[in-house]
Structures are given as C-alpha cells and as structure tokens.
MIVEX-672216 format. One record per residue (C-alpha): x, y, z. Coordinates in steps of 0.1 Angstrom, whole numbers, plus 5000, padded with zeros to 4 digits. Layout:
N
- xx	yy	zz
- X	Y	Z
...
// end
This chain:
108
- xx	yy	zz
- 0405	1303	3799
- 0439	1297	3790
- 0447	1272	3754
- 0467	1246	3777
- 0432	1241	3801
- 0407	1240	3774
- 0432	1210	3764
- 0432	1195	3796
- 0395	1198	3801
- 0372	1163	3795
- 0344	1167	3771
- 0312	1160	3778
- 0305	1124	3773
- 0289	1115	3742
- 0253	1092	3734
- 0255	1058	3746
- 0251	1038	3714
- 0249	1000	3733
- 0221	0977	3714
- 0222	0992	3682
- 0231	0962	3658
- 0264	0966	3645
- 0253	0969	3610
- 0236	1002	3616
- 0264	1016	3639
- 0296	1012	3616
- 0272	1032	3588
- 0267	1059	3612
- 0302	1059	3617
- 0310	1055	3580
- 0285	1090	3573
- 0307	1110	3601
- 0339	1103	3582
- 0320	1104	3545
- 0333	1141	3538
- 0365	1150	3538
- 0356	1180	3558
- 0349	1157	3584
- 0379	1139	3585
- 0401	1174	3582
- 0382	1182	3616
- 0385	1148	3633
- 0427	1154	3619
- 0426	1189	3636
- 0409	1180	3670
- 0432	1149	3678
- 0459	1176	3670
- 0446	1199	3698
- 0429	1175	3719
- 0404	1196	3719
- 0386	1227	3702
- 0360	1257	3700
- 0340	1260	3668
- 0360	1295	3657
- 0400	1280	3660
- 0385	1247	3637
- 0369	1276	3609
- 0405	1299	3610
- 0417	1263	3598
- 0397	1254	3573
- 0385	1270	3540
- 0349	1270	3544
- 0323	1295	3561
- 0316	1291	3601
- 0278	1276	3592
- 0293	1249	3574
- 0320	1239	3599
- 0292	1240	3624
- 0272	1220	3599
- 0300	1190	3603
- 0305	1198	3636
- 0268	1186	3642
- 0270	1152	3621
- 0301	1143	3637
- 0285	1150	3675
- 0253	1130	3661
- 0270	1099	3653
- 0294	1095	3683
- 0328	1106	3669
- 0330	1141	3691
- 0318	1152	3722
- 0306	1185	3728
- 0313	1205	3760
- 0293	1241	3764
- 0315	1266	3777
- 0298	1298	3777
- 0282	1309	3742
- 0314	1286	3728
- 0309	1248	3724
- 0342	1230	3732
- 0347	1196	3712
- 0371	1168	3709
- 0372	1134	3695
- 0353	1104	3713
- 0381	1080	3715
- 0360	1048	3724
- 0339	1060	3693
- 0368	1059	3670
- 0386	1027	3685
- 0346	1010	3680
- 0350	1024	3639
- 0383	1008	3636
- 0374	0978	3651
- 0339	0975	3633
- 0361	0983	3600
- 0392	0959	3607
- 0357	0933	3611
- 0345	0934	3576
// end
C-alpha cells in the first residue's frame, strides 16, 4: 500500500471513555503526554496523519521496543488509535481525544 493511502485511511476508533469523572480522565491524558517521547510521536503522527510503528522508530533515537512501549500508553489513554494492517499496526492521533485534553486543560 502506497504512503498517500495509508494517509487517507481512518484508524480504528479508539475506547469510549464517556462516565469516567473528569478528574480521572485529564490525568490519563496528562500521563500520555508526560514524556517527551510521547509528545515527539503525537508531533510526528499529526505530521503524517498517520503511521506504522517502523517510519515513527527511523525518526526517533530510541530502540523499536521502546517506541512500541509509548506507542502502547498513548493507545491506552485515548490519544491514538490503532489500525492492524497485516503484522504492521497503523496509528494516528485521536482528534476528539486531543480537543477533550485541551479543553479539560484550558478548564483548570
């Protein structure tokens, strides 16, 4: 599959997070964006739109394992979506997910 339709493919939705007091959800938020590895990845997948595991390590100057480490807290708490395409997991950034951590931190 070609770069310009992995960009225009949709990600699998993410975890609907409805009912969880809002206390508890902006710290989940908060612990996604608590590294700065974290951040660099959210930086490079609203670059690309979106991403396989591999083109995030060959931009970043850490092993695979520990991209994929980040890659697993930032799915957990909302702010990517995951998308399996083939042995390769496609991600991209949850909108709605980072539009809720703005407005929960604009809030406080």
């Amino acid at each position: 599959m070609t770069r310009a339709a992995k960009a225009n493919r949709t990600c699998a939705p993410a975890a609907d997070r409805r009912g969880v007091p809002v206390d508890e959800r902006l710290a989940e938020l908060a612990w996604g964006i608590a590294h700065p590895l974290r951040v660099k990845i959210l930086q490079i997948l609203t670059r690309r739109q979106s991403c396989v595991c591999g083109e995030i390590v060959d931009e970043l100057p850490v092993a695979q394992s520990t991209v994929s480490q980040h890659l697993k807290i930032l799915k957990e708490c909302g702010l990517i979506q995951g998308e399996v395409d083939g042995p390769r997991v496609c991600y991209c950034v949850n909108s709605k997910a980072l539009g809720e951590l703005k407005s929960l931190i604009s809030d406080l």
